[in-house]
Biopython code that builds the backbone (N, CA, C, O; Angstrom):
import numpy as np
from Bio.PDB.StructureBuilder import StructureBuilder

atoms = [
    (1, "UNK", "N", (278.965, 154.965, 20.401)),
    (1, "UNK", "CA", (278.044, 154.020, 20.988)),
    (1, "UNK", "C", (277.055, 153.503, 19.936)),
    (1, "UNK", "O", (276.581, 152.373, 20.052)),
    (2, "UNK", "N", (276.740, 154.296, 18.924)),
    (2, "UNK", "CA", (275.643, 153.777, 17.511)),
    (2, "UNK", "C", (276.238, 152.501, 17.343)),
    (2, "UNK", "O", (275.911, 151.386, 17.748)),
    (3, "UNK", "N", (277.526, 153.060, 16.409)),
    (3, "UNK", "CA", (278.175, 152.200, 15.885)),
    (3, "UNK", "C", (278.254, 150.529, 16.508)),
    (3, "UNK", "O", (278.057, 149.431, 15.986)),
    (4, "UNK", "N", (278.607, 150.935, 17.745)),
    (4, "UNK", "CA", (278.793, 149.331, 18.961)),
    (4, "UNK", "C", (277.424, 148.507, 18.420)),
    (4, "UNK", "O", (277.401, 147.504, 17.707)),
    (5, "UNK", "N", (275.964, 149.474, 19.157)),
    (5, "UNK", "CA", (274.817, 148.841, 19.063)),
    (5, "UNK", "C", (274.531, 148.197, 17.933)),
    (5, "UNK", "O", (274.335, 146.981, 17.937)),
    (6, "UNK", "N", (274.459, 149.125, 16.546)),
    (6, "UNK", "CA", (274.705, 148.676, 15.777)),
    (6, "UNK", "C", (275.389, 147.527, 15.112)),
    (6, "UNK", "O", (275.202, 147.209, 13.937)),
    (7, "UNK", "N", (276.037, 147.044, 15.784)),
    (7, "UNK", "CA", (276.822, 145.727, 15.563)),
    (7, "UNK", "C", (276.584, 144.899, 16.095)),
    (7, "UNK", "O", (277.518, 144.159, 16.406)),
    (8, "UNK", "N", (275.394, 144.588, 16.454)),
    (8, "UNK", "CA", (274.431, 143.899, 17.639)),
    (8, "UNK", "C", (273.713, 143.146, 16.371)),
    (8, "UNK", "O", (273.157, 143.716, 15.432)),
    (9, "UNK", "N", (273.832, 141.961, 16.530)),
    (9, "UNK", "CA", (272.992, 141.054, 15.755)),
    (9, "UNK", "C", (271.272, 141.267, 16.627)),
    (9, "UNK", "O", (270.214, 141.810, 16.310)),
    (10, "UNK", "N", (271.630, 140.721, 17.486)),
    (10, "UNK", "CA", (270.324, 140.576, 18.461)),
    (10, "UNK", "C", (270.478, 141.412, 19.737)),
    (10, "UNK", "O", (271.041, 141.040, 20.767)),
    (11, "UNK", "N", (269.858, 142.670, 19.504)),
    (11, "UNK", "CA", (270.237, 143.875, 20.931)),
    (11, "UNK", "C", (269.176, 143.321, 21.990)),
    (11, "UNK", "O", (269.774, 143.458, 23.057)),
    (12, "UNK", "N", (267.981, 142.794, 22.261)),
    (12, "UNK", "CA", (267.453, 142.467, 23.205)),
    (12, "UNK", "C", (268.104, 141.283, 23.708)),
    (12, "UNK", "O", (268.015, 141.201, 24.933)),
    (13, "UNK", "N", (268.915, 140.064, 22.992)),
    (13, "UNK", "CA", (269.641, 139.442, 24.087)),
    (13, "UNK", "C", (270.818, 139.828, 24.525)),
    (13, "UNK", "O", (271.139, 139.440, 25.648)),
    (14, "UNK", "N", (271.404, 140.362, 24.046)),
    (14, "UNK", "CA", (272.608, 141.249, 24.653)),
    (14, "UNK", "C", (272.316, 141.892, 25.510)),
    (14, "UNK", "O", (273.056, 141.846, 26.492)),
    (15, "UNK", "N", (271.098, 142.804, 25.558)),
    (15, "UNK", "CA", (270.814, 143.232, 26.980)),
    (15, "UNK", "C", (270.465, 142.686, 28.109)),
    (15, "UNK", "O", (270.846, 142.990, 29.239)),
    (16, "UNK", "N", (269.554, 141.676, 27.709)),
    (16, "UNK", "CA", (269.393, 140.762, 28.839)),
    (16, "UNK", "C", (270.387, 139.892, 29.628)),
    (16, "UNK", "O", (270.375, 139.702, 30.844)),
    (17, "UNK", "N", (271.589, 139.201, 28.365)),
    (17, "UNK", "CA", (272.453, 138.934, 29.068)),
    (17, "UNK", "C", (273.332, 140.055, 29.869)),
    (17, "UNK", "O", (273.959, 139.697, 30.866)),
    (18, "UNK", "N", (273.381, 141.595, 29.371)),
    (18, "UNK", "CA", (273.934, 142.366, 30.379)),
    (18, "UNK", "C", (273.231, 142.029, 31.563)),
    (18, "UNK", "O", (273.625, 141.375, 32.529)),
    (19, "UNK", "N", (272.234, 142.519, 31.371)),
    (19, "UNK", "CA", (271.313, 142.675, 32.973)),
    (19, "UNK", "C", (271.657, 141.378, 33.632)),
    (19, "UNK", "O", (271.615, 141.296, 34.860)),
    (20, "UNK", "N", (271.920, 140.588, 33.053)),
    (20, "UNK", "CA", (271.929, 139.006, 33.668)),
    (20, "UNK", "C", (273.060, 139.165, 34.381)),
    (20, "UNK", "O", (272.811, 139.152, 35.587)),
    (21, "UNK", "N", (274.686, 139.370, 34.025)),
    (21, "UNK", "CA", (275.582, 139.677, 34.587)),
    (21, "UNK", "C", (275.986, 140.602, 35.330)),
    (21, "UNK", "O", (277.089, 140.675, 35.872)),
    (22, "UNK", "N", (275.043, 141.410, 35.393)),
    (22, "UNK", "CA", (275.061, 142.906, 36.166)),
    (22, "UNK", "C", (274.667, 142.531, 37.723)),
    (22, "UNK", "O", (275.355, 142.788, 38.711)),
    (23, "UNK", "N", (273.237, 141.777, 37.696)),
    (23, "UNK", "CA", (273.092, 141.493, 38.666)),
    (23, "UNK", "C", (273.942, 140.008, 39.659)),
    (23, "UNK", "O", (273.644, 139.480, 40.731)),
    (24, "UNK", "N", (274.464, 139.888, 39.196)),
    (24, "UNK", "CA", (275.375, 138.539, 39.453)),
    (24, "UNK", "C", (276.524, 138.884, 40.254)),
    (24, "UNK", "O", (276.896, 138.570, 41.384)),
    (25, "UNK", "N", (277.152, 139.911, 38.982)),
    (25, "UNK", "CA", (278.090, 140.703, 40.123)),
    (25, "UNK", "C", (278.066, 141.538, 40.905)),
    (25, "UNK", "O", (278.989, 141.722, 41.699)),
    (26, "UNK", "N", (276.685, 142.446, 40.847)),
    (26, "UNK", "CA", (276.438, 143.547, 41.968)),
    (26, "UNK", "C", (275.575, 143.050, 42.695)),
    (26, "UNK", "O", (274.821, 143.892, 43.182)),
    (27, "UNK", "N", (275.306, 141.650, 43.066)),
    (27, "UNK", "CA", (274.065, 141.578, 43.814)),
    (27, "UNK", "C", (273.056, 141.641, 43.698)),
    (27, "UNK", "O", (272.457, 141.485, 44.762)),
    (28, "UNK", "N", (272.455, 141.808, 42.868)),
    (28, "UNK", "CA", (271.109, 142.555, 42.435)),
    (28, "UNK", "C", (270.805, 143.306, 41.936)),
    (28, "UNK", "O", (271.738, 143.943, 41.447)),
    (29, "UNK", "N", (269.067, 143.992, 41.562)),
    (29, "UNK", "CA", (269.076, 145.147, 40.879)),
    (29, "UNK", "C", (268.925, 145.252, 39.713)),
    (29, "UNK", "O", (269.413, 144.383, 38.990)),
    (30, "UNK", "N", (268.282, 146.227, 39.206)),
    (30, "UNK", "CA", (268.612, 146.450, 37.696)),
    (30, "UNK", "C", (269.148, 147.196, 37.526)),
    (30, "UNK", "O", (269.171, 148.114, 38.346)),
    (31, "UNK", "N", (269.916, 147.250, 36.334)),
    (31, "UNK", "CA", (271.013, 148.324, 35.581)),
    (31, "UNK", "C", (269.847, 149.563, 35.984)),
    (31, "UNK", "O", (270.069, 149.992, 37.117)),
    (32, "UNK", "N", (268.861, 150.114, 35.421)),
    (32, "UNK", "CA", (268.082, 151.194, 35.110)),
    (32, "UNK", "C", (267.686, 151.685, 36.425)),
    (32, "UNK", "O", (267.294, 152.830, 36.649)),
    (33, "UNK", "N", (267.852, 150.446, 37.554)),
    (33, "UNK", "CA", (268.095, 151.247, 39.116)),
    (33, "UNK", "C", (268.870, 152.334, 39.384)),
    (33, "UNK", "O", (268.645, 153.369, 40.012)),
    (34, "UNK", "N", (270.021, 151.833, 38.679)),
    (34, "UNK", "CA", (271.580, 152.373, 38.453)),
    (34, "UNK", "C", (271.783, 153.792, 37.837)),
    (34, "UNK", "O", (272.440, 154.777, 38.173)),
    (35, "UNK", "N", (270.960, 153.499, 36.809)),
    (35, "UNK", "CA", (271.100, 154.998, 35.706)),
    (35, "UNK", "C", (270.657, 156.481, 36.512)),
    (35, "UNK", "O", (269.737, 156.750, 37.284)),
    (36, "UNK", "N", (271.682, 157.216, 35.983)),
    (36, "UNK", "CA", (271.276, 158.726, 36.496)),
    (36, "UNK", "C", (271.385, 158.948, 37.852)),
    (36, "UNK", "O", (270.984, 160.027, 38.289)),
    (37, "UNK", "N", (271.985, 157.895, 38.811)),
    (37, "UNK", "CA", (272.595, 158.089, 40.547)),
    (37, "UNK", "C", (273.394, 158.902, 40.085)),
    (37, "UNK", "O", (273.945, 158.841, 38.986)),
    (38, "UNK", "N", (273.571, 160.180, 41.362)),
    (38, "UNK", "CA", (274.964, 161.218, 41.602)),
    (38, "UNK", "C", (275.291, 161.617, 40.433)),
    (38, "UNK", "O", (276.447, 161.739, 40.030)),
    (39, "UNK", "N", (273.878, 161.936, 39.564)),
    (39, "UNK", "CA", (274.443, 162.926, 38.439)),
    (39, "UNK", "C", (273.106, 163.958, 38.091)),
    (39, "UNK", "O", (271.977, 163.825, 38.564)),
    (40, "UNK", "N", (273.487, 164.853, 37.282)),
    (40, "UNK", "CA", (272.775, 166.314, 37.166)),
    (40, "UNK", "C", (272.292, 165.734, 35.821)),
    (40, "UNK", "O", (272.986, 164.877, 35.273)),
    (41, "UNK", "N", (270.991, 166.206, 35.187)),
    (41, "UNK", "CA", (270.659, 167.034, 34.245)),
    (41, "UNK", "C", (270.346, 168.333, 33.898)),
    (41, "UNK", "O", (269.367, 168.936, 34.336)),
    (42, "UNK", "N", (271.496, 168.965, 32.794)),
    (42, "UNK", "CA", (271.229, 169.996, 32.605)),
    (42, "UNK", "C", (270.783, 170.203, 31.002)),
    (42, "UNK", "O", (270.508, 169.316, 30.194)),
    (43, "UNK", "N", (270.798, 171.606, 30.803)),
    (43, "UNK", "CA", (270.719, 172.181, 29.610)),
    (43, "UNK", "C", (268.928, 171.328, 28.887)),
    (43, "UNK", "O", (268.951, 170.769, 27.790)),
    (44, "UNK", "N", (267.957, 171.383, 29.500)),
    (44, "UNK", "CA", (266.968, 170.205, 29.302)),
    (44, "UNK", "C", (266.069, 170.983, 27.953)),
    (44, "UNK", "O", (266.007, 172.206, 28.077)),
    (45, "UNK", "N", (265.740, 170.707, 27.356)),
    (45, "UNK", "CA", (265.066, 171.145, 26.337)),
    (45, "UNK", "C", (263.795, 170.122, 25.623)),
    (45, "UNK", "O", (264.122, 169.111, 25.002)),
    (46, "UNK", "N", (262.313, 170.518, 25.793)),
    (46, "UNK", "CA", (261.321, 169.622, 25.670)),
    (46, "UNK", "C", (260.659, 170.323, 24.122)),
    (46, "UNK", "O", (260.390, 171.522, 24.193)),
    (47, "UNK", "N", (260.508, 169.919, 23.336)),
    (47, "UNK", "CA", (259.680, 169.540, 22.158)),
    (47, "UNK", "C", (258.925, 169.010, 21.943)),
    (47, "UNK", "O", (259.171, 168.120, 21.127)),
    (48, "UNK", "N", (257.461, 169.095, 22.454)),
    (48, "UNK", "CA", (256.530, 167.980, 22.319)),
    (48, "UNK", "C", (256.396, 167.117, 22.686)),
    (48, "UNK", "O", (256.108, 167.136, 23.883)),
    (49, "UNK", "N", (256.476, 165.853, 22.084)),
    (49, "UNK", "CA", (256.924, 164.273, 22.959)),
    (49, "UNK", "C", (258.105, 164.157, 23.128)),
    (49, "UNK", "O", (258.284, 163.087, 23.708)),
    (50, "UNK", "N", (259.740, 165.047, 22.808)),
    (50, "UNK", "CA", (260.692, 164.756, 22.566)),
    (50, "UNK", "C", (261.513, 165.491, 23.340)),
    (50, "UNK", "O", (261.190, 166.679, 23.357)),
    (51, "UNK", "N", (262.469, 165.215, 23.993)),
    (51, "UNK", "CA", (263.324, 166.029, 25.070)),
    (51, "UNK", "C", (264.808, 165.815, 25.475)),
    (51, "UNK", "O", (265.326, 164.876, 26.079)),
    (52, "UNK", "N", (265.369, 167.014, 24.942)),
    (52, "UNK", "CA", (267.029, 166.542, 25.228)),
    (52, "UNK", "C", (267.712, 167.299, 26.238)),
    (52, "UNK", "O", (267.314, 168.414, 26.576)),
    (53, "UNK", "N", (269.062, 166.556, 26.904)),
    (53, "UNK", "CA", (269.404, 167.008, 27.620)),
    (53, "UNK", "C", (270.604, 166.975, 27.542)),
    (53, "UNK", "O", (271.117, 167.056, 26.426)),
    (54, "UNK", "N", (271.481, 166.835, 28.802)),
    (54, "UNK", "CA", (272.683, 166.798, 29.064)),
    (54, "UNK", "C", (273.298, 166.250, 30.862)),
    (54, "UNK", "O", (273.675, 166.938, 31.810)),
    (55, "UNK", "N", (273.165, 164.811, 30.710)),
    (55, "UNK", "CA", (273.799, 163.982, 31.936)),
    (55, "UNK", "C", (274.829, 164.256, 32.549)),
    (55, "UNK", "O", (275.776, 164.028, 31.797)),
    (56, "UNK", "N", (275.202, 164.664, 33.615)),
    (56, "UNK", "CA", (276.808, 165.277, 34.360)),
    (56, "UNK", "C", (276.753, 164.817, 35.141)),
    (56, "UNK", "O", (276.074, 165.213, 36.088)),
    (57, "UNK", "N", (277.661, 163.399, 35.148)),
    (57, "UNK", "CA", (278.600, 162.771, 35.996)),
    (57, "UNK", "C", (279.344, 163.207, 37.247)),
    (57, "UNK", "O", (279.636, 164.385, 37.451)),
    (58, "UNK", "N", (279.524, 162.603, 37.753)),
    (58, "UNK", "CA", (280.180, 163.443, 39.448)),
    (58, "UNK", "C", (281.415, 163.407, 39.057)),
    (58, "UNK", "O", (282.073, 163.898, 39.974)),
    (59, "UNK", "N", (282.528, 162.906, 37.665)),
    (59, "UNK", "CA", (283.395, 163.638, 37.297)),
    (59, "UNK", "C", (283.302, 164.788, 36.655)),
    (59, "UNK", "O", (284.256, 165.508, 36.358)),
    (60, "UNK", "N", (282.277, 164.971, 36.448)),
    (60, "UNK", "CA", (282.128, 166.734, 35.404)),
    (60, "UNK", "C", (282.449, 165.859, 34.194)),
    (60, "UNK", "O", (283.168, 166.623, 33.550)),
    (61, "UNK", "N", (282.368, 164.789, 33.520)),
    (61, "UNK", "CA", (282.114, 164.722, 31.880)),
    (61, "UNK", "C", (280.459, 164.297, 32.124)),
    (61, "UNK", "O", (279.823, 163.962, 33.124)),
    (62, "UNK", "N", (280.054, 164.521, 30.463)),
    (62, "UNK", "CA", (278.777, 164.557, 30.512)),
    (62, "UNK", "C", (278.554, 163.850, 28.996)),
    (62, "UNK", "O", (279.490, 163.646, 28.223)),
    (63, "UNK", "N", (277.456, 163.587, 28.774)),
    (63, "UNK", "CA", (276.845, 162.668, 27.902)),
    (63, "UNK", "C", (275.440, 163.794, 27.151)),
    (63, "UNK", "O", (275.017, 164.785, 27.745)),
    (64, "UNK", "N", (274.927, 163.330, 25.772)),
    (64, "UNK", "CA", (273.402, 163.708, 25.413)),
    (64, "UNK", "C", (272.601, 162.604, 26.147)),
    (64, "UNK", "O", (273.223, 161.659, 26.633)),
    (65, "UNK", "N", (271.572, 162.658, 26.228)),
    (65, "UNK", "CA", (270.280, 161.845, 26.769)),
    (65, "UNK", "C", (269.134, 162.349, 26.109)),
    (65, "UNK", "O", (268.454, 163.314, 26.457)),
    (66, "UNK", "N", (268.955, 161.504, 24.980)),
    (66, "UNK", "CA", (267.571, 161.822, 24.712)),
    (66, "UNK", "C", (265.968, 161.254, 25.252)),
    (66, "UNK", "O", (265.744, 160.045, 25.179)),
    (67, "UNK", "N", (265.247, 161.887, 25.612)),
    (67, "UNK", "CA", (263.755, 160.861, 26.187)),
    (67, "UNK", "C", (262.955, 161.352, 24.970)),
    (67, "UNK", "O", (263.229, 162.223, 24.144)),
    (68, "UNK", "N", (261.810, 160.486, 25.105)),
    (68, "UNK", "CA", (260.591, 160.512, 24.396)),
    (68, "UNK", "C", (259.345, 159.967, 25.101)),
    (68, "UNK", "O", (259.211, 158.862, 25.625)),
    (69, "UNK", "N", (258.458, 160.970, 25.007)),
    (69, "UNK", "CA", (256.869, 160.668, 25.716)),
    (69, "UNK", "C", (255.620, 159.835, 24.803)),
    (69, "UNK", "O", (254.993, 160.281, 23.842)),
    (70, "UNK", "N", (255.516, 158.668, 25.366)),
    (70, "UNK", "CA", (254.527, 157.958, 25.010)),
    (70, "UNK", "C", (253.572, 157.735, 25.985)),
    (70, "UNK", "O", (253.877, 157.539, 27.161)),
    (71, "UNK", "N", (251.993, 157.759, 25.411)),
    (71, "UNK", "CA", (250.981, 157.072, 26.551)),
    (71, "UNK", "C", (251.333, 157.839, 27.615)),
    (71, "UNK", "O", (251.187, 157.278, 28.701)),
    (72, "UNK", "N", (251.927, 159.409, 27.647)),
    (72, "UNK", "CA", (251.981, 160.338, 29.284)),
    (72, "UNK", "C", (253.336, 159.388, 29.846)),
    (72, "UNK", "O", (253.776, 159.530, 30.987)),
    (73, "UNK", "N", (253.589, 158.957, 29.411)),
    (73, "UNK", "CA", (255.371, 158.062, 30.478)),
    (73, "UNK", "C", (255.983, 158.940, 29.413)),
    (73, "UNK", "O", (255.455, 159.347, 28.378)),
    (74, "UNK", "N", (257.456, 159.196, 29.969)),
    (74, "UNK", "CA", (258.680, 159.821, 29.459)),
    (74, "UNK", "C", (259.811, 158.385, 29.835)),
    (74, "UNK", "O", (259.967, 157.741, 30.872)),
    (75, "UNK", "N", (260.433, 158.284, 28.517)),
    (75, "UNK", "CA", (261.132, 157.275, 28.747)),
    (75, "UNK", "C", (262.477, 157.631, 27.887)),
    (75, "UNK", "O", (262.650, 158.368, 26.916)),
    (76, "UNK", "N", (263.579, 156.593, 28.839)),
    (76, "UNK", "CA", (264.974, 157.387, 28.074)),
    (76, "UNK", "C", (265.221, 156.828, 27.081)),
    (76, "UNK", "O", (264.797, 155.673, 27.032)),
    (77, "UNK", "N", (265.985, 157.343, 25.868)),
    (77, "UNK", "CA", (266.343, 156.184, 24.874)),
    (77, "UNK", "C", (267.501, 156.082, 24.984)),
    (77, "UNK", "O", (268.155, 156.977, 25.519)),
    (78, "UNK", "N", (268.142, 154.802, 24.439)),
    (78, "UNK", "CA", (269.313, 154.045, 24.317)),
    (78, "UNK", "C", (270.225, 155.223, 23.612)),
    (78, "UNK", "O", (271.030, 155.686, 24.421)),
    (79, "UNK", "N", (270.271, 155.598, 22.792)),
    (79, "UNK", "CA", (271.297, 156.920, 21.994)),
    (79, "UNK", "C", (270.288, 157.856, 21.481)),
    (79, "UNK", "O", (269.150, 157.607, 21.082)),
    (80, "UNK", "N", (271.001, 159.144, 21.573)),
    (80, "UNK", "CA", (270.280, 160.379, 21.902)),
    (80, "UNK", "C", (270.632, 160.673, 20.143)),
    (80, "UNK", "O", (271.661, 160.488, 19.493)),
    (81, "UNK", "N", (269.297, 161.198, 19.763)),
    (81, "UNK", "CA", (269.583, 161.840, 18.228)),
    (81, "UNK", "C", (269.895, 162.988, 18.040)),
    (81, "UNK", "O", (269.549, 163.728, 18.960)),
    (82, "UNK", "N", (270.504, 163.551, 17.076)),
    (82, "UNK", "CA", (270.939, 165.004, 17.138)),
    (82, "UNK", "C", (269.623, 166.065, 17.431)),
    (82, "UNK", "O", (268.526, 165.705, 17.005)),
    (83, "UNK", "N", (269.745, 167.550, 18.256)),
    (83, "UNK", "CA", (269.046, 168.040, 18.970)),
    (83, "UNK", "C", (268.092, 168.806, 17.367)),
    (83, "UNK", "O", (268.642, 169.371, 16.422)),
    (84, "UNK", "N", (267.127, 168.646, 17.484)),
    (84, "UNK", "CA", (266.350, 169.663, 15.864)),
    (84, "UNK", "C", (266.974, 170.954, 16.635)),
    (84, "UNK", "O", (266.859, 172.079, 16.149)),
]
sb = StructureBuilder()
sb.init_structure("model")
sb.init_model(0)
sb.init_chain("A")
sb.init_seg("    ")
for serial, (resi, resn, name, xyz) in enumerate(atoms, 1):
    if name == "N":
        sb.init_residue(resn, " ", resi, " ")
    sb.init_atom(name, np.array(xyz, "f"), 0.0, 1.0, " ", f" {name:<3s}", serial, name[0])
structure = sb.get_structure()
């Protein structure tokens, strides 16, 4: 997934045009409505402002998820960095 983003000339319009088409075909909504329905976090581990986990899908595969705390909000990031 780096790699993809990475190949993103301009990642804020690419996202927007996602979101643009997302809602077009689902009706509405935002993608980030979407994120993390009918799935678990496990294995959660907090470091300060920094916190990793592990996303599990209602198929049982799973993903990293990294967040980071700014200004007291915890927010997810786009690709998760390796765990310190």
């Amino acid at each position: 997934m780096k790699r993809g983003l990475a190949a993103l000339s301009n990642l804020p319009a690419f996202l927007a045009a996602l979101e643009g088409y997302s809602r077009r075909v689902s009706g509405g909504g935002s993608i980030s409505m979407r994120l993390f329905q009918n799935e678990t976090l496990t294995d959660l581990q907090v470091q300060g402002s920094h916190a990793w986990g592990t996303r599990v899908l209602g198929s049982g595969s799973g993903d990293d998820v990294e967040f980071v705390q700014r200004n007291g909000q915890w927010y997810v990031k786009l690709t998760a960095s390796p765990r310190a």
